[in-house]
TORZA-751635 format. One record per atom (N, C-alpha, C): atom name; x negated, y negated, z negated; residue number from 1. Coordinates in steps of 0.1 Angstrom, whole numbers, m for minus. Layout:
<pts>
<pt a="CA" px="X" py="Y" pz="Z" k="NUM"/>
...
</pts>
This chain:
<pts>
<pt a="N" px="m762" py="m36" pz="12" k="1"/>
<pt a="CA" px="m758" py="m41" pz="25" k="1"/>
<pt a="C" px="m743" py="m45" pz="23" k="1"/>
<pt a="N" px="m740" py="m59" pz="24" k="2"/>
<pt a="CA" px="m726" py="m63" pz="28" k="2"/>
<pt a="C" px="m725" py="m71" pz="38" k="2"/>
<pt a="N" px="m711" py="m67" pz="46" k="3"/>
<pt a="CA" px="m707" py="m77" pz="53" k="3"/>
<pt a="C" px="m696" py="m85" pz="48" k="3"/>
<pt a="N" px="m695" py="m97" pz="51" k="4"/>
<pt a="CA" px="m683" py="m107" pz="50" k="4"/>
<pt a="C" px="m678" py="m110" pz="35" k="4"/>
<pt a="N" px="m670" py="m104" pz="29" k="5"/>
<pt a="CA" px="m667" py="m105" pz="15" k="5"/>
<pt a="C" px="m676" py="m91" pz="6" k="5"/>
<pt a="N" px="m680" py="m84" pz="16" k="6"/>
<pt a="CA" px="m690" py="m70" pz="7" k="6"/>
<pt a="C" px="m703" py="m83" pz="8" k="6"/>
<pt a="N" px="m707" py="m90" pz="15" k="7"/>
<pt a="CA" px="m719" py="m98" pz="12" k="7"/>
<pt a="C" px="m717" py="m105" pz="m3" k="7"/>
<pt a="N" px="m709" py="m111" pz="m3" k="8"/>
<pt a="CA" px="m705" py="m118" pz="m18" k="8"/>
<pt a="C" px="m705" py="m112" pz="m29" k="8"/>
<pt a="N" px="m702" py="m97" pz="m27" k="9"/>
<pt a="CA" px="m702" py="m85" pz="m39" k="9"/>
<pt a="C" px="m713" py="m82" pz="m38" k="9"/>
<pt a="N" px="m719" py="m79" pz="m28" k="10"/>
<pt a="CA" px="m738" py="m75" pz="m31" k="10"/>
<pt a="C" px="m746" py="m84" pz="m35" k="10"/>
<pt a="N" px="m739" py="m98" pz="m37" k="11"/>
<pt a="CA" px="m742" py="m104" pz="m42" k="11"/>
<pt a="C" px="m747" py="m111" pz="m53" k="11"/>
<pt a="N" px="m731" py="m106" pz="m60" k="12"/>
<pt a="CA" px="m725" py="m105" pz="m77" k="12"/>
<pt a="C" px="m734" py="m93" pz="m78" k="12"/>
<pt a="N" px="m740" py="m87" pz="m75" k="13"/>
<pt a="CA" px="m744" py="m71" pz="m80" k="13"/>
<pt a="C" px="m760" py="m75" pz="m84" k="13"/>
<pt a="N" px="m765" py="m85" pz="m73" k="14"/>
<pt a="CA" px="m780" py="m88" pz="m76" k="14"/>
<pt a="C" px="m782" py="m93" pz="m92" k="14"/>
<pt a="N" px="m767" py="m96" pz="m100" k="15"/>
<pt a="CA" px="m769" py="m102" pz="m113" k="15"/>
<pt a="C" px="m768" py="m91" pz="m123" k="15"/>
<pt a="N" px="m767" py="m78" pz="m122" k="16"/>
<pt a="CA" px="m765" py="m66" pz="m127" k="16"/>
<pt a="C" px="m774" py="m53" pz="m123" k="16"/>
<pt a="N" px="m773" py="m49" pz="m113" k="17"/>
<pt a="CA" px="m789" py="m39" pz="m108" k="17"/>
<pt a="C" px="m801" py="m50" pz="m103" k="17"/>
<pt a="N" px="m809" py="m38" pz="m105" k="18"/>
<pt a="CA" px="m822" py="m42" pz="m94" k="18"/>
<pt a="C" px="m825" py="m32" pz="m85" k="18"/>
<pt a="N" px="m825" py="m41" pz="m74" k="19"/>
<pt a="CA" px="m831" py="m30" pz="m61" k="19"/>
<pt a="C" px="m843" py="m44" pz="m52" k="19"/>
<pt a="N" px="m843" py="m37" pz="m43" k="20"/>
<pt a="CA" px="m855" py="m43" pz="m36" k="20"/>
<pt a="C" px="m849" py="m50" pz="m21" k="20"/>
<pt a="N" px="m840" py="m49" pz="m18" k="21"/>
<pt a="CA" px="m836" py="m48" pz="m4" k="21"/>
<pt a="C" px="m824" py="m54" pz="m4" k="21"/>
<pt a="N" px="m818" py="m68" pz="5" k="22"/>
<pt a="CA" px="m805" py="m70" pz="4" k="22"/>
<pt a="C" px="m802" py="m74" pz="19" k="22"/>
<pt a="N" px="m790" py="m69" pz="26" k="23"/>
<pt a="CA" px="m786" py="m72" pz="37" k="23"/>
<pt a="C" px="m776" py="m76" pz="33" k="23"/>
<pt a="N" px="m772" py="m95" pz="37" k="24"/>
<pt a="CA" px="m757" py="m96" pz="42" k="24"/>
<pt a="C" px="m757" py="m104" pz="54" k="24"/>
<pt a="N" px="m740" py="m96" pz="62" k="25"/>
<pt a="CA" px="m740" py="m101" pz="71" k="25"/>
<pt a="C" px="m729" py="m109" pz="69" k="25"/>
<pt a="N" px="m729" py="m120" pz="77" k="26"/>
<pt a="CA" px="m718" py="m131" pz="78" k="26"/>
<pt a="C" px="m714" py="m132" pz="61" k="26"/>
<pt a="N" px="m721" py="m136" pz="54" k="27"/>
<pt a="CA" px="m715" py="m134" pz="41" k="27"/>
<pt a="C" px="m709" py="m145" pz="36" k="27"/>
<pt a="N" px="m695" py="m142" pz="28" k="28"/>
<pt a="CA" px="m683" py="m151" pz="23" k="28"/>
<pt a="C" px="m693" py="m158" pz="13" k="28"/>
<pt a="N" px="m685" py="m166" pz="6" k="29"/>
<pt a="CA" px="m686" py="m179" pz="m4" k="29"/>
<pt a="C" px="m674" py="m188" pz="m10" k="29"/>
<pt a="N" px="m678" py="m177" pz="m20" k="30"/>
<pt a="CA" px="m658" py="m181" pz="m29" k="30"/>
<pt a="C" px="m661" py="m188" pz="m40" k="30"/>
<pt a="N" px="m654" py="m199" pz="m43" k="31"/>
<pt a="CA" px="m655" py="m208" pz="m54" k="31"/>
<pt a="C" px="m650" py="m201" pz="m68" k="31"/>
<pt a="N" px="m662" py="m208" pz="m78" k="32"/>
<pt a="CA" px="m655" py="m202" pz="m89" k="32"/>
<pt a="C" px="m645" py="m198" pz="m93" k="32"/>
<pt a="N" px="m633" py="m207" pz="m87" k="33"/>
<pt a="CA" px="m620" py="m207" pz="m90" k="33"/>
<pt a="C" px="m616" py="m190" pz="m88" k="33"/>
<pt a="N" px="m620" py="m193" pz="m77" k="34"/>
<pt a="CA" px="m613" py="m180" pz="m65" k="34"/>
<pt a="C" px="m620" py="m168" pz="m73" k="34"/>
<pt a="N" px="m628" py="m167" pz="m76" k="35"/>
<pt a="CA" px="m637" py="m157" pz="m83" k="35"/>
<pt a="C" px="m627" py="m145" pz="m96" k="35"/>
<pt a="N" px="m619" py="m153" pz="m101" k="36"/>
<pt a="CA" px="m614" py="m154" pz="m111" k="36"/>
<pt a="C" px="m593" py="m147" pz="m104" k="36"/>
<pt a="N" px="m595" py="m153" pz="m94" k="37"/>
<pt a="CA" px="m580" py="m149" pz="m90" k="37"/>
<pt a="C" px="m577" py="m138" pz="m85" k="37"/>
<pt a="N" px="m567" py="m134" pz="m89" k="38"/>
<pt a="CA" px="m562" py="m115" pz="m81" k="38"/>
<pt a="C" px="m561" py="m114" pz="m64" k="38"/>
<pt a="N" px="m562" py="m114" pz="m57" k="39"/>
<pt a="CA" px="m564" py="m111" pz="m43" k="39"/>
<pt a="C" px="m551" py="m109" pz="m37" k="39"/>
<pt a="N" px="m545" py="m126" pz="m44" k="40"/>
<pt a="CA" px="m528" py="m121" pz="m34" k="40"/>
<pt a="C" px="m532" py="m135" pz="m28" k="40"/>
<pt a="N" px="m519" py="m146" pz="m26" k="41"/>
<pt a="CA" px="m515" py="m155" pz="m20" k="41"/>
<pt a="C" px="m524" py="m170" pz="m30" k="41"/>
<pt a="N" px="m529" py="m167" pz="m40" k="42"/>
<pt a="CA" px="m532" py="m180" pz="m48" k="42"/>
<pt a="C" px="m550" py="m176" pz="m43" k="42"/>
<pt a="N" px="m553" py="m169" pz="m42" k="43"/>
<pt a="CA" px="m569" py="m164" pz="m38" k="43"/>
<pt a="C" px="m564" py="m171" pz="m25" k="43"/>
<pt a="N" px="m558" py="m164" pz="m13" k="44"/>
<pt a="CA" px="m564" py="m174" pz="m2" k="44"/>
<pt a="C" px="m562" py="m189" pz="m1" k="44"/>
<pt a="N" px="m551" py="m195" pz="m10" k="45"/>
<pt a="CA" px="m549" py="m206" pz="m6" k="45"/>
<pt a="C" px="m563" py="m217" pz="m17" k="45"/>
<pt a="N" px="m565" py="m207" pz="m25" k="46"/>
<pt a="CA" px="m581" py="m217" pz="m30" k="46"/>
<pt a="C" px="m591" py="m214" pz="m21" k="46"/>
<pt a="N" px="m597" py="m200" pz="m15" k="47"/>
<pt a="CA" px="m601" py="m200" pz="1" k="47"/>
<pt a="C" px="m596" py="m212" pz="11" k="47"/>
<pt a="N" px="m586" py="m218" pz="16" k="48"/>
<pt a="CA" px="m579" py="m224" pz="25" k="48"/>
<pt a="C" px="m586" py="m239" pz="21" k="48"/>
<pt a="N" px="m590" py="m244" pz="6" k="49"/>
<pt a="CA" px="m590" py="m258" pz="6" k="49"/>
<pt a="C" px="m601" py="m259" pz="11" k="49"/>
<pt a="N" px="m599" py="m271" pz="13" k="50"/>
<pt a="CA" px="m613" py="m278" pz="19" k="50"/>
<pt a="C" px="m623" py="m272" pz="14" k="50"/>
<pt a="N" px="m636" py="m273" pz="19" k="51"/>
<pt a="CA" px="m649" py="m268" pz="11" k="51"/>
<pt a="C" px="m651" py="m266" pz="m4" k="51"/>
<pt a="N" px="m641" py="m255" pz="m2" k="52"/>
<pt a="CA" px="m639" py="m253" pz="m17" k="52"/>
<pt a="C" px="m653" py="m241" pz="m23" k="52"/>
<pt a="N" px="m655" py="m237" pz="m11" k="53"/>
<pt a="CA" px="m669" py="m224" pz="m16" k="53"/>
<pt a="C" px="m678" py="m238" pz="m17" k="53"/>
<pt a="N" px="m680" py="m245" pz="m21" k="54"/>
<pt a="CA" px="m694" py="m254" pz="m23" k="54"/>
<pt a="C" px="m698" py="m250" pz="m37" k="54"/>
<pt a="N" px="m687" py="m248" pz="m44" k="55"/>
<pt a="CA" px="m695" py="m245" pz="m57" k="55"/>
<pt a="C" px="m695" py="m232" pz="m60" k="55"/>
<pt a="N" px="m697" py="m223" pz="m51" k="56"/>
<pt a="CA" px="m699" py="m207" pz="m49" k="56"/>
<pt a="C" px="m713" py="m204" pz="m57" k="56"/>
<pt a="N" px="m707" py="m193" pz="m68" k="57"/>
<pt a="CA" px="m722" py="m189" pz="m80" k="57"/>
<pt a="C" px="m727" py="m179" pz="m71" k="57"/>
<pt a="N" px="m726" py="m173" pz="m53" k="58"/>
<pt a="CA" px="m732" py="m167" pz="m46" k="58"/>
<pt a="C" px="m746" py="m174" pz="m40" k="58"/>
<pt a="N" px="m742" py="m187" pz="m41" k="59"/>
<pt a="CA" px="m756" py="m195" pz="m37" k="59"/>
<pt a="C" px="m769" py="m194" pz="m48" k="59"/>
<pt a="N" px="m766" py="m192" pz="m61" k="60"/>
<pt a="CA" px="m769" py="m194" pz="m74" k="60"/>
<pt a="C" px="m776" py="m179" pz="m74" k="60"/>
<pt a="N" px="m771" py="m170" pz="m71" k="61"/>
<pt a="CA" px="m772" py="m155" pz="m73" k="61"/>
<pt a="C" px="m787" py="m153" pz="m65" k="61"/>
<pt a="N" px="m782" py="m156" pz="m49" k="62"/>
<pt a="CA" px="m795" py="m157" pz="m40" k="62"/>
<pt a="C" px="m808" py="m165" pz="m42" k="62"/>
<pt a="N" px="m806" py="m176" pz="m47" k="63"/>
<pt a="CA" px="m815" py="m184" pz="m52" k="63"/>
<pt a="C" px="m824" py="m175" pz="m63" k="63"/>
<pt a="N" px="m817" py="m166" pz="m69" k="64"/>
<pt a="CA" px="m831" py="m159" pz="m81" k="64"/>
<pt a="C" px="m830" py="m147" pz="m72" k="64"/>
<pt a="N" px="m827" py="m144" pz="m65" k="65"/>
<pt a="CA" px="m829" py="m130" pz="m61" k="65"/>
<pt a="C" px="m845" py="m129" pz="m54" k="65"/>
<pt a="N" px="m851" py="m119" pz="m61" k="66"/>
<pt a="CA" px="m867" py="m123" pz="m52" k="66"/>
<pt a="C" px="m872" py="m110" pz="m45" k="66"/>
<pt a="N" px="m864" py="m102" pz="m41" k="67"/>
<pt a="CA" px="m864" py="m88" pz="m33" k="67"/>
<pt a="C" px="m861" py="m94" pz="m18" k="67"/>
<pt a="N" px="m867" py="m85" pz="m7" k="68"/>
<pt a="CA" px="m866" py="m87" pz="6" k="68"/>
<pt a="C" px="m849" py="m90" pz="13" k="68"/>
<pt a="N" px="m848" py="m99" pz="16" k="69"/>
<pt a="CA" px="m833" py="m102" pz="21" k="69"/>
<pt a="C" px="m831" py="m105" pz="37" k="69"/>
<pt a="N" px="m822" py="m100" pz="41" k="70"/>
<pt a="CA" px="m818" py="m105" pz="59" k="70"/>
<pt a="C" px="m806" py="m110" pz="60" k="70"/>
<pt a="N" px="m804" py="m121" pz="64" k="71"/>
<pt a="CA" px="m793" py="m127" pz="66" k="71"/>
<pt a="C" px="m785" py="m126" pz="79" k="71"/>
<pt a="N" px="m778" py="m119" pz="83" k="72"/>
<pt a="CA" px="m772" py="m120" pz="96" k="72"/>
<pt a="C" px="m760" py="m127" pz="101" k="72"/>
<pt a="N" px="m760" py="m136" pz="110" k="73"/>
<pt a="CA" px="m753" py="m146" pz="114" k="73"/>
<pt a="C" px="m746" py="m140" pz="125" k="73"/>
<pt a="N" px="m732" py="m144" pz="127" k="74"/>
<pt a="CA" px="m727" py="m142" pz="138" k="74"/>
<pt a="C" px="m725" py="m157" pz="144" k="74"/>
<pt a="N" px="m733" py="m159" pz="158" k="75"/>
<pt a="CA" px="m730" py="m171" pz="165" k="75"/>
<pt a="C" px="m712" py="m174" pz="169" k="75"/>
<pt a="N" px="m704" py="m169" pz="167" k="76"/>
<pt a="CA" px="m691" py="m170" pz="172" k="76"/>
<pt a="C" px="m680" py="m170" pz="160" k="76"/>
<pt a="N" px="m686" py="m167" pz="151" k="77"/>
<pt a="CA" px="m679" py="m165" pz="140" k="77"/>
<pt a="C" px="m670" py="m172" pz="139" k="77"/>
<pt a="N" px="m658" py="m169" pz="135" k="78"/>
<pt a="CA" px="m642" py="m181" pz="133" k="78"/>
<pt a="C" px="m642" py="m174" pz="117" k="78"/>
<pt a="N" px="m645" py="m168" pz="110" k="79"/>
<pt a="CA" px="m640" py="m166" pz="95" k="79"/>
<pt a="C" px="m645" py="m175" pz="89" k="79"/>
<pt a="N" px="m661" py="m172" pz="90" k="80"/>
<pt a="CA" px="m671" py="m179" pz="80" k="80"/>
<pt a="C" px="m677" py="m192" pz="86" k="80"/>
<pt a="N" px="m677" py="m206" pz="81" k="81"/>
<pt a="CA" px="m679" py="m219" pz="82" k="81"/>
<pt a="C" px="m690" py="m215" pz="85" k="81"/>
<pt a="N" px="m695" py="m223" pz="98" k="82"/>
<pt a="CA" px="m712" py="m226" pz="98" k="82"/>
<pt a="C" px="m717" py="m233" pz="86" k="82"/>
<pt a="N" px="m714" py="m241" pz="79" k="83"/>
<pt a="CA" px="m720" py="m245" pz="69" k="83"/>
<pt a="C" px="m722" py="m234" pz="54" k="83"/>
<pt a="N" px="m711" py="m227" pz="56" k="84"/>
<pt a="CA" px="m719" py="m214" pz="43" k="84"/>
<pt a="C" px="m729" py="m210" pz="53" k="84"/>
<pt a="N" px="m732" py="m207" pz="63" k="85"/>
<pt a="CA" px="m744" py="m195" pz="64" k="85"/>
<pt a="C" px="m755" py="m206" pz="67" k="85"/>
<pt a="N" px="m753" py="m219" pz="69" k="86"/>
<pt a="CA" px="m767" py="m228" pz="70" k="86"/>
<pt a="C" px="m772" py="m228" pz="52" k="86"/>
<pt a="N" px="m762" py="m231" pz="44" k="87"/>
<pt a="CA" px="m768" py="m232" pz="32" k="87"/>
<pt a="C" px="m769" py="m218" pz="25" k="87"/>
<pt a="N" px="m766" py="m209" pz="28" k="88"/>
<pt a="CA" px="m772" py="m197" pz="24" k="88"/>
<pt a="C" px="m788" py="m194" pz="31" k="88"/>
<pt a="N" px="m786" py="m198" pz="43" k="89"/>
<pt a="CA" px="m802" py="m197" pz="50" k="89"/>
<pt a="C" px="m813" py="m208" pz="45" k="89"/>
<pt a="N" px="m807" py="m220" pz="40" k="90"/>
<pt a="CA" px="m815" py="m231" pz="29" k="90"/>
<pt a="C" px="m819" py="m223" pz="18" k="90"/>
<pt a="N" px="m813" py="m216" pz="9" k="91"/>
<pt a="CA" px="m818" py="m212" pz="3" k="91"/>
<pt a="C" px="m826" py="m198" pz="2" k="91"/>
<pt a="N" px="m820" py="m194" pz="12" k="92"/>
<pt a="CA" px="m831" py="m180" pz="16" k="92"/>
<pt a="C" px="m848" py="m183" pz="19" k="92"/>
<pt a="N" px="m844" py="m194" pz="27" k="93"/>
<pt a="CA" px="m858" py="m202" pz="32" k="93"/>
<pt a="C" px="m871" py="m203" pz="19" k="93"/>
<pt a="N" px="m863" py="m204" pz="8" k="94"/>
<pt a="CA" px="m873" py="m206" pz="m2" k="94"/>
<pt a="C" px="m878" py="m191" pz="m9" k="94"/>
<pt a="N" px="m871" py="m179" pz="m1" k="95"/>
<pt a="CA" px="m881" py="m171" pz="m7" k="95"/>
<pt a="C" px="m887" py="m164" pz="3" k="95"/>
<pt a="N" px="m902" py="m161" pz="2" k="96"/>
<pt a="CA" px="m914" py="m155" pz="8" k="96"/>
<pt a="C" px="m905" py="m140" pz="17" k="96"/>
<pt a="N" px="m894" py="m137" pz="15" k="97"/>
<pt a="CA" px="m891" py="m122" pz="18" k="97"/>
<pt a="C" px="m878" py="m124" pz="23" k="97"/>
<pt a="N" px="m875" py="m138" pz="31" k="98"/>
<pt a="CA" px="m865" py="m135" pz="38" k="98"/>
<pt a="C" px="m863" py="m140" pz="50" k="98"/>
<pt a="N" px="m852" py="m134" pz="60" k="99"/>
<pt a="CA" px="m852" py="m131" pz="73" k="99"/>
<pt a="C" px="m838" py="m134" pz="77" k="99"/>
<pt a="N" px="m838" py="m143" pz="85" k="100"/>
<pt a="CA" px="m826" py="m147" pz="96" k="100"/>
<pt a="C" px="m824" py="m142" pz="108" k="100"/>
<pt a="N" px="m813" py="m134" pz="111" k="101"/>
<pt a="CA" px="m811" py="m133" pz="123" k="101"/>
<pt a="C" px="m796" py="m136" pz="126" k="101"/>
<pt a="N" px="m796" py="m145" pz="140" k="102"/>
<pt a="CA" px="m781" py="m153" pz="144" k="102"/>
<pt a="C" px="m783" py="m139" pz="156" k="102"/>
<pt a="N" px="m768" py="m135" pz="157" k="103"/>
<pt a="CA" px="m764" py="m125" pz="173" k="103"/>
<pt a="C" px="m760" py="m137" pz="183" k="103"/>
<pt a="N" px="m767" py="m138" pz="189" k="104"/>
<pt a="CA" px="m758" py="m151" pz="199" k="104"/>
<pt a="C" px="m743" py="m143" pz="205" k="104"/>
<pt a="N" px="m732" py="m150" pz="207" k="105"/>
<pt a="CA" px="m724" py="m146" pz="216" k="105"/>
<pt a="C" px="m713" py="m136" pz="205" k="105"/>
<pt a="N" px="m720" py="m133" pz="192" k="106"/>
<pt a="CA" px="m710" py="m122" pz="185" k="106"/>
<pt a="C" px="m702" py="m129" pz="178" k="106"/>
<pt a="N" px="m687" py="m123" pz="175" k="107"/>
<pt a="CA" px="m677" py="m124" pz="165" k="107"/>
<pt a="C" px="m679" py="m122" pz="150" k="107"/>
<pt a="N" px="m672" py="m126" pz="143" k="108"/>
<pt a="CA" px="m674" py="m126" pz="130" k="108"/>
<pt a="C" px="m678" py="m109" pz="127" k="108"/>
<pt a="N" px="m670" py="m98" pz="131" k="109"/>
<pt a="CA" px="m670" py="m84" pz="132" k="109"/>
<pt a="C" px="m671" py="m83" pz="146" k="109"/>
<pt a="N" px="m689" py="m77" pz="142" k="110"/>
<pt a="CA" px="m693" py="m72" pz="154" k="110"/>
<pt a="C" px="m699" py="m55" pz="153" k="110"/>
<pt a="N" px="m686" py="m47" pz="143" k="111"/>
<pt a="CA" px="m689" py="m35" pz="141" k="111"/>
<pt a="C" px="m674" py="m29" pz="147" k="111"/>
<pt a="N" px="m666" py="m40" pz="151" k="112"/>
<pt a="CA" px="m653" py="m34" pz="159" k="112"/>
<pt a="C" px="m656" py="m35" pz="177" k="112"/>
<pt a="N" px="m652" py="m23" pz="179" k="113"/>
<pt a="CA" px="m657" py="m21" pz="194" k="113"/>
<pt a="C" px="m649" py="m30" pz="205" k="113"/>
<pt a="N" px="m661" py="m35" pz="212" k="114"/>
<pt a="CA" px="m652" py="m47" pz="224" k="114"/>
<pt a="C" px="m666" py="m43" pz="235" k="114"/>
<pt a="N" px="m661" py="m51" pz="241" k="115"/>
<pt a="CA" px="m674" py="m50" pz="256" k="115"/>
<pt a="C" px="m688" py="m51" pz="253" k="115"/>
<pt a="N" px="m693" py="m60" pz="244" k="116"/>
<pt a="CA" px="m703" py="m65" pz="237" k="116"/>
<pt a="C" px="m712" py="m58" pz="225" k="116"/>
<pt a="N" px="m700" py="m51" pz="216" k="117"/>
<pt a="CA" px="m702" py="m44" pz="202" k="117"/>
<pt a="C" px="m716" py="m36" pz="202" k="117"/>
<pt a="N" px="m719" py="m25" pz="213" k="118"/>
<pt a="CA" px="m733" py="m20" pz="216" k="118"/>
<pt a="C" px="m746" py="m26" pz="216" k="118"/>
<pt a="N" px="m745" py="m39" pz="220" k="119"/>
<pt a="CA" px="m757" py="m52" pz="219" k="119"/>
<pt a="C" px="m755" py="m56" pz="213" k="119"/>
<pt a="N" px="m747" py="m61" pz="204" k="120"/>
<pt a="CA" px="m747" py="m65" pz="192" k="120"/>
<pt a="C" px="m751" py="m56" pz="179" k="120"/>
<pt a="N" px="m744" py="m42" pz="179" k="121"/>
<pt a="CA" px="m753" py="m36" pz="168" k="121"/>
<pt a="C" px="m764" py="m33" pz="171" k="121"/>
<pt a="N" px="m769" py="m29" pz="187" k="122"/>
<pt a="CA" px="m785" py="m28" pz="184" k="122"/>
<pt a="C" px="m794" py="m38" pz="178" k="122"/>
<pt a="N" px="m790" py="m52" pz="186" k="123"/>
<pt a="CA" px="m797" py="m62" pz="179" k="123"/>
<pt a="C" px="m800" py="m63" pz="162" k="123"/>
<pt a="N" px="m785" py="m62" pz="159" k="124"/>
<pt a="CA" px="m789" py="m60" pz="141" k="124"/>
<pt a="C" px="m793" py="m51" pz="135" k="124"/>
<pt a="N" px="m789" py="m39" pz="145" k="125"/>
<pt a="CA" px="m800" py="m24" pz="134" k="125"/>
<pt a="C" px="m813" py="m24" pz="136" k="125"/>
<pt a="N" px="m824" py="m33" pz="151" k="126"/>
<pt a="CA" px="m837" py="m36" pz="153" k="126"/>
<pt a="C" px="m841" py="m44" pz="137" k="126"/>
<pt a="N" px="m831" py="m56" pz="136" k="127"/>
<pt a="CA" px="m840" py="m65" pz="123" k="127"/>
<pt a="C" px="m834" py="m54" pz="110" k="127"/>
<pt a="N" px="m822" py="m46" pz="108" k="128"/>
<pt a="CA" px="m820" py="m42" pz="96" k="128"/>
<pt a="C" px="m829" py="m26" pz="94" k="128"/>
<pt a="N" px="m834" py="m23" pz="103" k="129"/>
<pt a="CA" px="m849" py="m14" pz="102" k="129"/>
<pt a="C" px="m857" py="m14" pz="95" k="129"/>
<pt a="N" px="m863" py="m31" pz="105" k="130"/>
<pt a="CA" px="m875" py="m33" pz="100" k="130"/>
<pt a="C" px="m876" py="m36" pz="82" k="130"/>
<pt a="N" px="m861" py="m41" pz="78" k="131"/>
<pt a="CA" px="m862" py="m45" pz="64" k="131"/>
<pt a="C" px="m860" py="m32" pz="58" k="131"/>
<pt a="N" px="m854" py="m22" pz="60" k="132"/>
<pt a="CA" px="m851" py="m11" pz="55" k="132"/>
<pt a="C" px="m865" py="1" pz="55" k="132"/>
<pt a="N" px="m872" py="2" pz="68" k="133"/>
<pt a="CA" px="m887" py="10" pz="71" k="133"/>
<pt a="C" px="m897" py="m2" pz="63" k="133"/>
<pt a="N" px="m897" py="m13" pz="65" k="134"/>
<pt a="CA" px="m907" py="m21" pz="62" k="134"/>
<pt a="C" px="m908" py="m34" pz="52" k="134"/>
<pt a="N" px="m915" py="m42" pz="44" k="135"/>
<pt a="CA" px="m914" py="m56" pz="40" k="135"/>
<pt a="C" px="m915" py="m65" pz="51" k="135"/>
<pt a="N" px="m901" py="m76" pz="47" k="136"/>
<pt a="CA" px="m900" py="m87" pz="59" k="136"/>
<pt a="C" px="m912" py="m96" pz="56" k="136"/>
</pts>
């Protein structure tokens, strides 16, 4: 289970263990470049360019991953580009074991408490159950 940039690392991990089960929520998509940079001021500003995650090896990763996956979308999200989580959900679509769910109305972090936070985790711990108790 990752969210946000832990989505990207449970990502990188599907190329190293096997497990059966992958949750990410709102999950990042960093360009090779970025992959490679220390985590100061030159990482966000390759973050910052234009559609610079297009050539993200996390699309690459999901693509062979063939264990049960849920993808969780936040409708409101201001971090992550609707276009990473539509082409992460393109390629999810092609395997038999995976599962979308958008929170309508939620923030990128919908595990920090606001008026909403309670309906919003219920909603995602109902679908991360079923993947967790059961095959999607």
């Amino acid at each position: 289970f990752g969210v946000s940039m832990g989505s990207y690392i449970a990502l990188a991990l599907t190329q190293y263990l096997e497990f059966n089960k992958l949750i990410i929520q709102v999950p990042a998509a960093y360009s090779s470049k970025a992959q490679n940079l220390l985590f100061d001021h030159n990482f966000t500003e390759e973050l910052r360019r234009e559609n610079s995650w297009n050539d993200s090896p996390s699309f690459e990763w999901l693509g062979k991953y063939n264990g049960d996956v849920l993808l969780i979308a936040a409708e409101k999200d201001e971090v992550i580009p609707k276009a990473i989580i539509e082409r992460y959900k393109e390629i999810g679509e092609s395997n038999s074991r995976f599962k979308f769910l958008s929170i309508a109305n939620a923030p990128h972090n919908i595990w920090k408490k606001s008026d909403n936070s309670i309906l919003y985790l219920k909603e995602a711990y109902g679908e991360i159950r079923k993947v967790i108790e059961l095959d999607i």
